[in-house]
C-alpha positions in Angstrom: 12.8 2.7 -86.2 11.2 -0.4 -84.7 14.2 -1.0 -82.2 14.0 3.2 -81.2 10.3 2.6 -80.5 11.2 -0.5 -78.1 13.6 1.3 -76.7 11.2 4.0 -75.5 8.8 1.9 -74.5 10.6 0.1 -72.6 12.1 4.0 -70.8 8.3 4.7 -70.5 7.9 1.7 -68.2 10.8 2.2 -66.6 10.2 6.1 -65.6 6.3 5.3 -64.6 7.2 2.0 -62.7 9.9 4.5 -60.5 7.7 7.2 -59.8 4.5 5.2 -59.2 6.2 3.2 -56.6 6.5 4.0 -53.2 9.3 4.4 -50.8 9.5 3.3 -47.5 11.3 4.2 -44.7 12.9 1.1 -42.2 12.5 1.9 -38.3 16.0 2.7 -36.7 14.9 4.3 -33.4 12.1 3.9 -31.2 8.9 5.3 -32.3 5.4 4.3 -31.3 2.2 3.4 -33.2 -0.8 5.0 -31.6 -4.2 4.7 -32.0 -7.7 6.3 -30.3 -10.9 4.1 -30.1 -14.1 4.5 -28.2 -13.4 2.5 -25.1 -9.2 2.3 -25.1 -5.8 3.8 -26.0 -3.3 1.5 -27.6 0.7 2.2 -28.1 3.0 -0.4 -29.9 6.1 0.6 -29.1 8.7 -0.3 -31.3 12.0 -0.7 -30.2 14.5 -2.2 -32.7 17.4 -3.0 -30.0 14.7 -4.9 -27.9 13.6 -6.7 -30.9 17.0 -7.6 -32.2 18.3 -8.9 -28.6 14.8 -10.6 -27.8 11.9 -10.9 -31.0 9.3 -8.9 -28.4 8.5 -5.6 -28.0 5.5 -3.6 -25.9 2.2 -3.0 -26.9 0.2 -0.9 -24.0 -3.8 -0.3 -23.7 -5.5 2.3 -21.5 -8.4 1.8 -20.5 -10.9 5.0 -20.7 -13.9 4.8 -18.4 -13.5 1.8 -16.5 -11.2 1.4 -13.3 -8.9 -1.8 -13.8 -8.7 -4.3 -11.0 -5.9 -7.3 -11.9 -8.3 -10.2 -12.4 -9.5 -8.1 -15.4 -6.9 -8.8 -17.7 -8.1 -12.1 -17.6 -11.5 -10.7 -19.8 -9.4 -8.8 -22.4 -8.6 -11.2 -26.0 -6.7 -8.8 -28.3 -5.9 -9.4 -32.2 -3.4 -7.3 -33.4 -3.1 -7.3 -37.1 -0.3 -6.3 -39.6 0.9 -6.7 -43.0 2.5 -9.6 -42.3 0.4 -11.5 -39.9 -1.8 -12.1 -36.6 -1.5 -12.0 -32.8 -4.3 -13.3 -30.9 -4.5 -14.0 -27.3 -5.9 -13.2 -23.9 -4.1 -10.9 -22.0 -4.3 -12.9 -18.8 -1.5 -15.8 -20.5 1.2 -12.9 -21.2 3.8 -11.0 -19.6 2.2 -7.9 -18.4 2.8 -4.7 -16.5 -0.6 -2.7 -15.3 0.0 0.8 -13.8 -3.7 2.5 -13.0 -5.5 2.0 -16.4 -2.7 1.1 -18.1 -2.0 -2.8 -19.1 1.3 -3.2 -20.7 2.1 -6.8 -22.9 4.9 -8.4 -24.7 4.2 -9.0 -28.4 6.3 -11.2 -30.4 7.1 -10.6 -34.4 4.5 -8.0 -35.5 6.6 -7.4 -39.4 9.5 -9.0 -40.6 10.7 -5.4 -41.1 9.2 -2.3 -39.4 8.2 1.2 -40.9 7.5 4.4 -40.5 4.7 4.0 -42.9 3.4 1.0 -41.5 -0.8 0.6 -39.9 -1.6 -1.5 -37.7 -5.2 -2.8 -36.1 -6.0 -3.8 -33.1 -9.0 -5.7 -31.9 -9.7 -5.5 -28.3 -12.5 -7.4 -26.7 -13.4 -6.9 -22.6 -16.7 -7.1 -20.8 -19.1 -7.7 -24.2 -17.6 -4.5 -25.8 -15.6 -4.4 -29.0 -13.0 -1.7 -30.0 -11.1 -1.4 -33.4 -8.2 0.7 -33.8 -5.8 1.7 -36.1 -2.3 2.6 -35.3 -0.3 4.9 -37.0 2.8 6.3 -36.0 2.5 9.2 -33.3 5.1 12.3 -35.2 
């Protein structure tokens, strides 16, 4: 009687364990994080080929209000924060793309594995005015 008891205690754990956990699923394709905030738009766009071939992939930040010149990206220190870690840095020391309001940067590891489940925030910091956002991916 004591062993049968053991027995379905030990099923009990088992059953609630599996359906209390959650699943997650890995990135195969492209897909992109996106996030709204007062003052910017943000887009990590994760590309598992690009990440395989070189550890980087594309974050990009829109400006809203303001018009862009090229010595501004020199103003704008991001974080960008994960479940696995933290990017910091000034926008003026990385590879980037603009295109109108739109700054485009190389990130390096964000997650040792990416998915579709995952949040990110980003921290943006230009001309004395702070914006948080969260990224989620866009479906």
């Amino acid at each position: 009687m004591m062993k049968l008891r053991v027995l379905f205690g030990i099923l009990l754990i088992i059953i609630l364990t599996a359906c209390s956990s959650t699943t997650q699923t890995v990135v195969s394709n492209e897909v992109t994080f996106y996030g709204e905030g007062e003052y910017w738009n943000v887009s990590y766009i994760y590309n598992p080929e690009l990440y395989d071939e070189k550890m980087v992939n594309w974050v990009e930040i829109e400006l809203k209000d303001f018009e862009l010149s090229q010595g501004d990206i020199n103003n704008i220190d991001i974080e960008l924060e994960s479940r696995d870690g933290l990017i910091t840095g000034n926008i003026g020391d990385m590879e980037t793309k603009i295109e109108g309001n739109v700054i485009s940067f190389l990130v390096g590891t964000v997650n040792f594995e990416t998915y579709k489940e995952d949040e990110y925030k980003i921290t943006i910091n230009f001309k004395d005015k702070q914006d948080v956002i969260k990224l989620q991916m866009k479906r």
